[in-house]
Kinemage of the C-alpha trace (Angstrom):
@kinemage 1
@onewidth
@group {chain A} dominant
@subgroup {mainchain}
@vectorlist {calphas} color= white
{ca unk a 1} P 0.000 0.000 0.000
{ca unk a 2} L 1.090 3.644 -0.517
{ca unk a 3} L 0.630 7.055 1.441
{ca unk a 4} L -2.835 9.040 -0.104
{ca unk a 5} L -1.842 12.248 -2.034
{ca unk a 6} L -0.493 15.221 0.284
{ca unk a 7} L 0.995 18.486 -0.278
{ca unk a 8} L 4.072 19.024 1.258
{ca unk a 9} L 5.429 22.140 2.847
{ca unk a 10} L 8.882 22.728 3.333
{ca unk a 11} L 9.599 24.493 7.036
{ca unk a 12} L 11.859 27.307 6.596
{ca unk a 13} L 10.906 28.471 10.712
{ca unk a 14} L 9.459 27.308 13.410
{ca unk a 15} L 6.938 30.013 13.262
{ca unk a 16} L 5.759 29.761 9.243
{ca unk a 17} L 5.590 26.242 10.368
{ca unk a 18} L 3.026 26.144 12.990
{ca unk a 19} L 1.220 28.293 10.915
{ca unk a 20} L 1.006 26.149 8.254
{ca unk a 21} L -0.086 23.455 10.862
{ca unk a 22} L -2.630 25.279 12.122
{ca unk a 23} L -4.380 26.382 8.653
{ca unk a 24} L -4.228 22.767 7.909
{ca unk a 25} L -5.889 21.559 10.935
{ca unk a 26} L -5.835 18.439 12.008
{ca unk a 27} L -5.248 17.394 8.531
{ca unk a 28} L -1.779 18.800 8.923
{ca unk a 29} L 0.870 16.399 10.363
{ca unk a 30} L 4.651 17.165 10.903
{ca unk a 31} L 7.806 15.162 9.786
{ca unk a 32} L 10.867 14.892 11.374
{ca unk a 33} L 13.387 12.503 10.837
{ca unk a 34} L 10.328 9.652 9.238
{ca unk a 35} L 11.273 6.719 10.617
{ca unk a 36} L 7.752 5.630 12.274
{ca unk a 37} L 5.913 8.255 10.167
{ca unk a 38} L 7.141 7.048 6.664
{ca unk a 39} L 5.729 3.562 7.378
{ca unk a 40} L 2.299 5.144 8.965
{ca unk a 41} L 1.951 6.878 5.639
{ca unk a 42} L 2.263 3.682 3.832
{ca unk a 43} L 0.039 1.866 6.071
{ca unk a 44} L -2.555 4.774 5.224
{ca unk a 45} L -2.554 4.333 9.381
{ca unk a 46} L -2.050 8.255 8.658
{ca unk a 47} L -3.427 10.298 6.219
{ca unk a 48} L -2.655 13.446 6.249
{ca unk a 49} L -3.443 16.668 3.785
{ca unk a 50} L -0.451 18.621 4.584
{ca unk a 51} L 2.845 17.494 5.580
{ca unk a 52} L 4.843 19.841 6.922
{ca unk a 53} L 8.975 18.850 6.612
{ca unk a 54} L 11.161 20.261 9.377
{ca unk a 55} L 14.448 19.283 8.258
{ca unk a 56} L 15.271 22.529 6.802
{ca unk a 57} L 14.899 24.438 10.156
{ca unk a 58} L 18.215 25.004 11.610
{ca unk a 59} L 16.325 26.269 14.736
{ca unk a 60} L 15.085 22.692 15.619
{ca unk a 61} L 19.222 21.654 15.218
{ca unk a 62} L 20.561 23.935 18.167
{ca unk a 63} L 22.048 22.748 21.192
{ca unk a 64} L 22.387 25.352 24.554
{ca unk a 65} L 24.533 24.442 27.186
{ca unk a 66} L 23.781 26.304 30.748
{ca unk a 67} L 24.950 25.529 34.493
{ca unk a 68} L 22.216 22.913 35.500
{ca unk a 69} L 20.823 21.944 32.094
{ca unk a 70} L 21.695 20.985 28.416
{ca unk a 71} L 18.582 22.098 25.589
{ca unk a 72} L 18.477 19.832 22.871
{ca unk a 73} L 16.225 20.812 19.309
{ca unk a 74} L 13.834 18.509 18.615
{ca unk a 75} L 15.495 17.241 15.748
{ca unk a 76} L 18.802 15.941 16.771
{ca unk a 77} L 18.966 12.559 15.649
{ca unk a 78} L 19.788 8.944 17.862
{ca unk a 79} L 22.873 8.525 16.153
{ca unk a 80} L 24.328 12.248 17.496
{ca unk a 81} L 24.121 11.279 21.046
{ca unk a 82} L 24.891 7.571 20.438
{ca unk a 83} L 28.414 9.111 18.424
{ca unk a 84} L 29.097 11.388 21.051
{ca unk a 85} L 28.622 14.458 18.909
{ca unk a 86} L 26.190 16.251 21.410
{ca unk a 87} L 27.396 17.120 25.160
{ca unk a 88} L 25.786 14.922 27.360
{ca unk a 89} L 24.283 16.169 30.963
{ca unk a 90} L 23.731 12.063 32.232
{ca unk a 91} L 26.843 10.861 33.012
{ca unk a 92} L 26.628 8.534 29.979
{ca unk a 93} L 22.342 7.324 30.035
{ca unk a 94} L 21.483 9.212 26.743
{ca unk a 95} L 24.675 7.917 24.343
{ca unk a 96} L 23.721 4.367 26.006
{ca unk a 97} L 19.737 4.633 25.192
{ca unk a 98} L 20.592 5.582 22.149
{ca unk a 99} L 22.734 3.128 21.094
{ca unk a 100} L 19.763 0.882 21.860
{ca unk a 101} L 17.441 2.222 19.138
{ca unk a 102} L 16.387 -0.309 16.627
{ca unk a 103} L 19.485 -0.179 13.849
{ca unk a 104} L 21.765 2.472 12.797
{ca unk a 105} L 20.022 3.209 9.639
{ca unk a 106} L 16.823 4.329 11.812
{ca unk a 107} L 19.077 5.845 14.266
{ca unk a 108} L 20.979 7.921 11.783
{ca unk a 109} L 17.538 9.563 10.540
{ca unk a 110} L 15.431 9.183 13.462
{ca unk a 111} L 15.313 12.566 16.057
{ca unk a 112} L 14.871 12.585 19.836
{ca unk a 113} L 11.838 14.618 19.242
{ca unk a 114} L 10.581 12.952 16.855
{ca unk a 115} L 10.252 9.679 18.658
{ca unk a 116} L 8.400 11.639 21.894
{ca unk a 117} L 5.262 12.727 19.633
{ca unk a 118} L 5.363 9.646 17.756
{ca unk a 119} L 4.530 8.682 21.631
{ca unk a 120} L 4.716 4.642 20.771
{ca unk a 121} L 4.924 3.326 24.417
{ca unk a 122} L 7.938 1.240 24.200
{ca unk a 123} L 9.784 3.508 22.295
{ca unk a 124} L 13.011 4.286 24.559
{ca unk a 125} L 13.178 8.042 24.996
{ca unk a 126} L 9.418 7.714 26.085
{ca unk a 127} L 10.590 6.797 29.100
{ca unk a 128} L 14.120 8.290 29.622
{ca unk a 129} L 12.842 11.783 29.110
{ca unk a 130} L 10.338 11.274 32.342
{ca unk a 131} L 13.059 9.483 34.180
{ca unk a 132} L 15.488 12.490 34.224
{ca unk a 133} L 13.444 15.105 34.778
{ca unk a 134} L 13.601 16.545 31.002
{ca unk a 135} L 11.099 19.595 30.462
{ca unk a 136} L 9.953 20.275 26.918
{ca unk a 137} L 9.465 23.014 24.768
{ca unk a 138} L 5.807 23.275 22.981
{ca unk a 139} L 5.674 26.632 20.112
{ca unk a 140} L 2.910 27.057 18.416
{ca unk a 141} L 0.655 30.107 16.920
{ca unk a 142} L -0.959 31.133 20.240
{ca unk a 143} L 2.860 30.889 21.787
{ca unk a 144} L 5.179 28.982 23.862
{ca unk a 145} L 4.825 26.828 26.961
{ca unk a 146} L 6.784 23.699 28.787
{ca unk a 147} L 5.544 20.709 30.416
{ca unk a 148} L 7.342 18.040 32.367
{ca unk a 149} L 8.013 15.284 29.891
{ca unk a 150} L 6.394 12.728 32.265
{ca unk a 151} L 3.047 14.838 31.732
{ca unk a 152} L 3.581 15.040 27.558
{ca unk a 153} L 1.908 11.339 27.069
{ca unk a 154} L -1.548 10.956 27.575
{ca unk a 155} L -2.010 7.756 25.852
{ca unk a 156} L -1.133 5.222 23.293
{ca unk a 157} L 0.233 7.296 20.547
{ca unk a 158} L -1.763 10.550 21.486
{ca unk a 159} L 0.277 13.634 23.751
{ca unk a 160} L -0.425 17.119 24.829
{ca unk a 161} L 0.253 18.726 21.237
{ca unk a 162} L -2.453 21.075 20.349
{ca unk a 163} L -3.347 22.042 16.948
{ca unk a 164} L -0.302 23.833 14.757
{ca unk a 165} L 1.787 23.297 17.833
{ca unk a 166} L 5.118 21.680 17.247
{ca unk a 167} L 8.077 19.922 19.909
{ca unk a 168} L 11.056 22.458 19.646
{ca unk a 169} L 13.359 21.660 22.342
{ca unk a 170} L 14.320 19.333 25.210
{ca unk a 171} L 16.059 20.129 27.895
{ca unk a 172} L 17.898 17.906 30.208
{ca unk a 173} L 19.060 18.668 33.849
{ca unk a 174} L 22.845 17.710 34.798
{ca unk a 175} L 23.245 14.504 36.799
{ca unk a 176} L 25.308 15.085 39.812
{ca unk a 177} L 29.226 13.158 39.857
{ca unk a 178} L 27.238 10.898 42.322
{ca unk a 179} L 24.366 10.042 40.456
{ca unk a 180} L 23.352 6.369 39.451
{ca unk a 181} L 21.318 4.910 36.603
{ca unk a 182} L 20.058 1.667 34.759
{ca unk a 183} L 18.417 1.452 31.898
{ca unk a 184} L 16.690 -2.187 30.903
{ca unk a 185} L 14.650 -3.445 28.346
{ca unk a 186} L 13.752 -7.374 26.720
{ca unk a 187} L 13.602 -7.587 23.463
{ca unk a 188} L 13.384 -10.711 21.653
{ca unk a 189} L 15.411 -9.820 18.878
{ca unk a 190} L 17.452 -7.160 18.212
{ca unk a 191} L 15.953 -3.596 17.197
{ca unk a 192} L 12.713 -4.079 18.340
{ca unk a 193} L 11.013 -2.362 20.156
{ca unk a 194} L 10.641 -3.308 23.657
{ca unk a 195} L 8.076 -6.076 25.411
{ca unk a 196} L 9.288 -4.790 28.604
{ca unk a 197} L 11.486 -1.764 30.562
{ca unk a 198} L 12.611 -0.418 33.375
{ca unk a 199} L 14.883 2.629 33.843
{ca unk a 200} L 16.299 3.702 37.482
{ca unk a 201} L 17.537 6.870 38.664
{ca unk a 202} L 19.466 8.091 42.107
{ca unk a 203} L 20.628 11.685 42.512
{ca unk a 204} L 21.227 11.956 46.069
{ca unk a 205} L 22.324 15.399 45.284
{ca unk a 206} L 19.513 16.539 43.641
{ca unk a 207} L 17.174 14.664 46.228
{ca unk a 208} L 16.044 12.296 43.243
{ca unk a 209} L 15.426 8.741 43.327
{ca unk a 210} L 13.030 7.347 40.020
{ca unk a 211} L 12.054 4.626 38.899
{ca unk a 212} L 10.109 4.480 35.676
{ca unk a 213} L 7.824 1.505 33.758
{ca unk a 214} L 8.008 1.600 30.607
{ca unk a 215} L 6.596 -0.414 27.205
{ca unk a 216} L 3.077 -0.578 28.858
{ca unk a 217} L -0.562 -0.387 26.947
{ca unk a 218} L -0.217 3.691 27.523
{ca unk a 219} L 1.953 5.932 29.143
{ca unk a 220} L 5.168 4.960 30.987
{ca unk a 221} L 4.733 4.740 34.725
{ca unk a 222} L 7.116 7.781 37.190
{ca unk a 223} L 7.332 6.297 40.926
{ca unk a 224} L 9.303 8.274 42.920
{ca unk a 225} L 10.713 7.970 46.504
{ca unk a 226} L 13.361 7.439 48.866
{ca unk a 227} L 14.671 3.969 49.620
{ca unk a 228} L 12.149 2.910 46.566
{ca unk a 229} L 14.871 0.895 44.425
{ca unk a 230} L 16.474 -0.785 47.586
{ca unk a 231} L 13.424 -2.101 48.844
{ca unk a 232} L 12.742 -3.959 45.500
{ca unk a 233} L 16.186 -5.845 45.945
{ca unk a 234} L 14.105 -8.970 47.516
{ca unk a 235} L 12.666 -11.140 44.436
{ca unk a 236} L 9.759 -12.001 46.338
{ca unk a 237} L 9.015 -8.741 46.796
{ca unk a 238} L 8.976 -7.450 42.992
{ca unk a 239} L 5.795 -8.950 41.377
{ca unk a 240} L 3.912 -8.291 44.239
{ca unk a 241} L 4.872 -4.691 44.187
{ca unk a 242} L 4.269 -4.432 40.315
{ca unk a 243} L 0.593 -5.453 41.517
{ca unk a 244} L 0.259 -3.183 44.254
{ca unk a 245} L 1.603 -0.387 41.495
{ca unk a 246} L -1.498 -1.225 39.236
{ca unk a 247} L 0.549 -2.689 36.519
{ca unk a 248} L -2.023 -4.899 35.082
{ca unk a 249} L -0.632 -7.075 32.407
{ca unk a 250} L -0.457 -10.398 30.984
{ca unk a 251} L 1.468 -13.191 33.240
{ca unk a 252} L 4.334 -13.270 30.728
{ca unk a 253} L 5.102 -9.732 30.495
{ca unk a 254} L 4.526 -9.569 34.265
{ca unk a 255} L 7.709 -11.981 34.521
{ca unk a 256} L 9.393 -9.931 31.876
{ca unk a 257} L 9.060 -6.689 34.170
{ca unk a 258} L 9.970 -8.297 37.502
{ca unk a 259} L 13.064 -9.623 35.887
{ca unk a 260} L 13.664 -6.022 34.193
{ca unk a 261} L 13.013 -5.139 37.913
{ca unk a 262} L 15.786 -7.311 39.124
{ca unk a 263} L 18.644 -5.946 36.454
{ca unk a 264} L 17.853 -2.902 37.306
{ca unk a 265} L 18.454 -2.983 41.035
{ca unk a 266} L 21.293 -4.900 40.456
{ca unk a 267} L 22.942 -1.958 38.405
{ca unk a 268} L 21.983 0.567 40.771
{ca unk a 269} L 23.789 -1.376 43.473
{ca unk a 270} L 26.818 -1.911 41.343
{ca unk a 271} L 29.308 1.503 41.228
{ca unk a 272} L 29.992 2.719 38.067
């Protein structure tokens, strides 16, 4: 099957851009780097009027480096943080998630941004961006406003994006020198997505101790707290505690998580 006939519009700004979006309505649909998009289109799962191509805004590129944060555009690909080529504020969690992505071709075309409204919910920076703390950067025709990235994902494929409103930034806090962090997912093969994750986070010096659920029916899961990882370091404590967190899924993937679970804790209670 092929895409259904759309005009394309070639983004020159952010702000002729979101215009364009918005005049389209929701028959208006951004691109980024293509890499779930392209096969949507194909699938006719999307069928958009207007497609609006942001590869030409240099805007969506730029990278700002401040005290307690790094601010990423929207569009820098996988393969820039998996190469190194972008400063990296998490002690080495980003190059490692990315080097996870599916395969190098995707990750050399695919964008950080990109992969966040695509919103699939085992899609890895789904549930990296909440377990960091990132804040993101919404611009649209009635203006500018951030959200916490755990907040962006409402569902399945669906996120806070109103119409004409694009993704323009991320930005990342610092991780301390003392700061800890796992990142775990099963796949059966590789460069699939994942059937089950589970990324972990201690900061003690920015008070922070995560632990996020990821590859679920919807949105990943935040749980936050002091002591939280330690006390899932007894196995007989992990299922139950997946239960008690209102993770209802199937036995299998329930054995999947609690062993995610397991690696995870493990990591955090190995020094780096």
């Amino acid at each position: 099957m092929k895409a259904v006939a759309y005009r394309i519009e070639r983004g020159v700004s952010i702000d002729a851009t979101t215009r364009a979006l918005r005049e389209a309505g929701w028959g208006g649909k951004a691109i980024a780097g293509g890499q779930s998009l392209g096969a949507m289109l194909n699938l006719r799962l999307a069928q958009p009027e207007v497609l609006a191509d942001l590869d030409g805004i240099d805007a969506l590129r730029a990278v700002r480096e401040d005290a307690d944060a790094i601010t990423f555009g929207a569009m820098c690909t996988h393969a820039a943080f998996e190469d190194g080529k972008l400063p990296d504020p998490t002690r080495g969690l980003m190059p490692a998630v990315a080097r996870g992505i599916a395969y190098r071709a995707v990750r050399n075309r695919g964008t950080i941004g990109g992969s966040l409204c695509h919103a699939d919910p085992a899609a890895d920076w789904v549930s990296t961006m909440p377990l960091v703390g990132a804040t993101l950067r919404l611009e649209g025709p009635d203006g500018v406003r951030t959200l916490p990235a755990a907040e962006f994902m409402l569902a399945a494929f669906e996120t806070q994006l109103a119409e004409g409103e694009l993704l323009t930034a991320i930005t990342v806090p610092r991780l301390s020198a003392q700061a800890q962090w796992s990142y775990r997912k099963f796949c059966r093969k590789t460069g699939e997505f994942a059937h089950a994750l589970v990324c972990a986070l201690r900061d003690p010096a920015r008070g922070v101790e995560r632990l996020v659920i990821g590859a679920l029916d919807g949105a990943p899961r935040v749980f936050e707290g002091e002591g939280l990882i330690a006390s899932l370091a007894d196995a007989s404590q992990r299922t139950a505690w997946l239960a008690e967190a209102g993770i209802d899924v199937d036995p299998a993937r329930t054995t999947q998580l609690a062993e995610m679970l397991r690696l995870a804790v493990m990591d955090m209670e190995t020094p780096r």
